[in-house]
C-alpha beads as a LAMMPS data file, in Angstrom:
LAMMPS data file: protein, C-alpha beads

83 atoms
82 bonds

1 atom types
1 bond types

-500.0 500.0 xlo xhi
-500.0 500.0 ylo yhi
-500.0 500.0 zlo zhi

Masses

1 110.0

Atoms # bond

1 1 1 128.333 94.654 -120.276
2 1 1 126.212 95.636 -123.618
3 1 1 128.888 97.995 -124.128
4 1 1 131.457 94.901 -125.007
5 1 1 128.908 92.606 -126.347
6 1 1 127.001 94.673 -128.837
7 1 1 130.599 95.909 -130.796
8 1 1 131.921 92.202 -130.513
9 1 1 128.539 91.348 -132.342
10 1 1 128.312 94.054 -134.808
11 1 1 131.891 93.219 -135.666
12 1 1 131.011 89.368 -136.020
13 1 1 128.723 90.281 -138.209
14 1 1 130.866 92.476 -140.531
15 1 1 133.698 90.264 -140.675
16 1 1 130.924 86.883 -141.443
17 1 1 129.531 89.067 -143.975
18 1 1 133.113 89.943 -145.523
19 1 1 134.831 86.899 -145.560
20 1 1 131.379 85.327 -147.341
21 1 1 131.403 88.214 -149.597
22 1 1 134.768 87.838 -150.778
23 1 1 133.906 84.042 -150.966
24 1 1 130.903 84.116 -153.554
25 1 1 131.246 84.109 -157.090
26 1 1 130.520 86.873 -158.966
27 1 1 127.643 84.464 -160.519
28 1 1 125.716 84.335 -157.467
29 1 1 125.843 88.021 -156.554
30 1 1 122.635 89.779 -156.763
31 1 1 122.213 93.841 -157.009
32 1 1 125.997 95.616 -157.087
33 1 1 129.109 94.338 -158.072
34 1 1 131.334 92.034 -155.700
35 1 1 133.793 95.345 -155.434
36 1 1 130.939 97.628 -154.753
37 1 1 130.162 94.793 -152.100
38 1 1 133.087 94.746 -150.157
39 1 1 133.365 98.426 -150.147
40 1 1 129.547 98.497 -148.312
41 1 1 130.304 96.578 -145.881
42 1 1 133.362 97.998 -144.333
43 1 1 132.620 101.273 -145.336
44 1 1 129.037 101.090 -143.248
45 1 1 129.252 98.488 -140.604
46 1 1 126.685 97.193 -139.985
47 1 1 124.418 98.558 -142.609
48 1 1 126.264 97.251 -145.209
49 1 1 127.035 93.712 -143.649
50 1 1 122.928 93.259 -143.035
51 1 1 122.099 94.393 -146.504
52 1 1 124.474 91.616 -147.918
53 1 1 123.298 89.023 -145.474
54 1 1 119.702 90.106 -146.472
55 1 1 119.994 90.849 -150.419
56 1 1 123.469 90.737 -151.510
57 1 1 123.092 87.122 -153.141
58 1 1 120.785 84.645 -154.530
59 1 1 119.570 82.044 -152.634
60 1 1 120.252 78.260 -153.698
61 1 1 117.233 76.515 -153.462
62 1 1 117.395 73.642 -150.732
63 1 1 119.566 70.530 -151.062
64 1 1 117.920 68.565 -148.741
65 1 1 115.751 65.838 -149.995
66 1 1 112.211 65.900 -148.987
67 1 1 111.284 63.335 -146.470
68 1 1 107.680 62.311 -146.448
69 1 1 106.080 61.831 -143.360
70 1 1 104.203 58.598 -141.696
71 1 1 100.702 57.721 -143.618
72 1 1 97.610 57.438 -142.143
73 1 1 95.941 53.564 -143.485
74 1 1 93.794 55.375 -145.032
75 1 1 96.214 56.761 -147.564
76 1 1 98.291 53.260 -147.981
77 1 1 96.783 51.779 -151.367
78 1 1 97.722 48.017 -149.923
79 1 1 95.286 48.393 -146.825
80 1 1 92.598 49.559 -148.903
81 1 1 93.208 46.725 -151.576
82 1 1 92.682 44.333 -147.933
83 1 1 89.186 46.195 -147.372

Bonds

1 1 1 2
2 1 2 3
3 1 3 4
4 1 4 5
5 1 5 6
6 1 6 7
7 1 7 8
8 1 8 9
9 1 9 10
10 1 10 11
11 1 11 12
12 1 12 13
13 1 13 14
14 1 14 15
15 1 15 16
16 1 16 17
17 1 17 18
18 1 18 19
19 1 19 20
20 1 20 21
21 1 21 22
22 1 22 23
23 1 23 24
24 1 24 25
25 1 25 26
26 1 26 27
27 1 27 28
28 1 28 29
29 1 29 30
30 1 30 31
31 1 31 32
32 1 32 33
33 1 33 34
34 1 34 35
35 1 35 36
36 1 36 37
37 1 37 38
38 1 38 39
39 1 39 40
40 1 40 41
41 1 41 42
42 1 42 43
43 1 43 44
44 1 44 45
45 1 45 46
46 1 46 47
47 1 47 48
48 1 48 49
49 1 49 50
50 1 50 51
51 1 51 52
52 1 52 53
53 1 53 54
54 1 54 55
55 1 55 56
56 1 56 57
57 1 57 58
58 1 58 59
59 1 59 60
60 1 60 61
61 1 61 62
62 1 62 63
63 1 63 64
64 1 64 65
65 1 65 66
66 1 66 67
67 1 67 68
68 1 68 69
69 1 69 70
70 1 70 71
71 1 71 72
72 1 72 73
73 1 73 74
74 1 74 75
75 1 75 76
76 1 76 77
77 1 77 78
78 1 78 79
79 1 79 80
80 1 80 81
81 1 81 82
82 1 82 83
């Protein structure tokens, strides 16, 4: 059985990291050239797929908006105006 999986996963791997590769601008790309790139990671699956996954672009910082938590009373300003 890991003789099917682990290939079908190595290969999932290469072909995420290719298609996401070719997908990226050459803006975000970190390191080597987009070519260079593409050439890495089907030339040395999956060496070449981790090492984009892992360092091959820059990472956006987060677009998710921070939500802040529930407050203790006393950290609300209008309970300790009541006090």
């Amino acid at each position: 059985m890991i003789r099917v999986i682990l290939p079908l996963m190595i290969f999932g791997v290469v072909v995420y990291a290719l298609v996401d590769c070719i997908q990226t601008d050459e803006g975000e790309l970190q390191h080597l050239p987009k070519l260079v790139w593409i050439a890495l990671i089907v030339l040395a699956p999956p060496f070449g797929a981790i090492a984009w996954i892992a360092i091959g672009r820059r990472r956006r910082p987060s677009q998710r908006p921070r939500t802040l938590g529930p407050r203790g009373p006393d950290d609300d300003p209008d309970f300790l105006r009541g006090l």
